[in-house]
C-alpha positions, 0 to 999 in steps of 0.5 A: 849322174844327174840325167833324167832319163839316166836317173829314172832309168836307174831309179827303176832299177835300183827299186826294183833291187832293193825291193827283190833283196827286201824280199830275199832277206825278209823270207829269209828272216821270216822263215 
């Protein structure tokens, strides 16, 4: 799982998740 491209392919991914359960949760606590 050390590949470049494997890695920046995950690395958006995973960013992108985690910033969409940020903001699931985050809402949730908010409101």
């Amino acid at each position: 799982m050390n590949n470049p491209g494997m890695d920046q392919l995950s690395g958006d991914r995973l960013g992108a998740l985690l910033i969409l359960l940020n903001n699931i949760y985050g809402y949730g606590q908010s409101g």
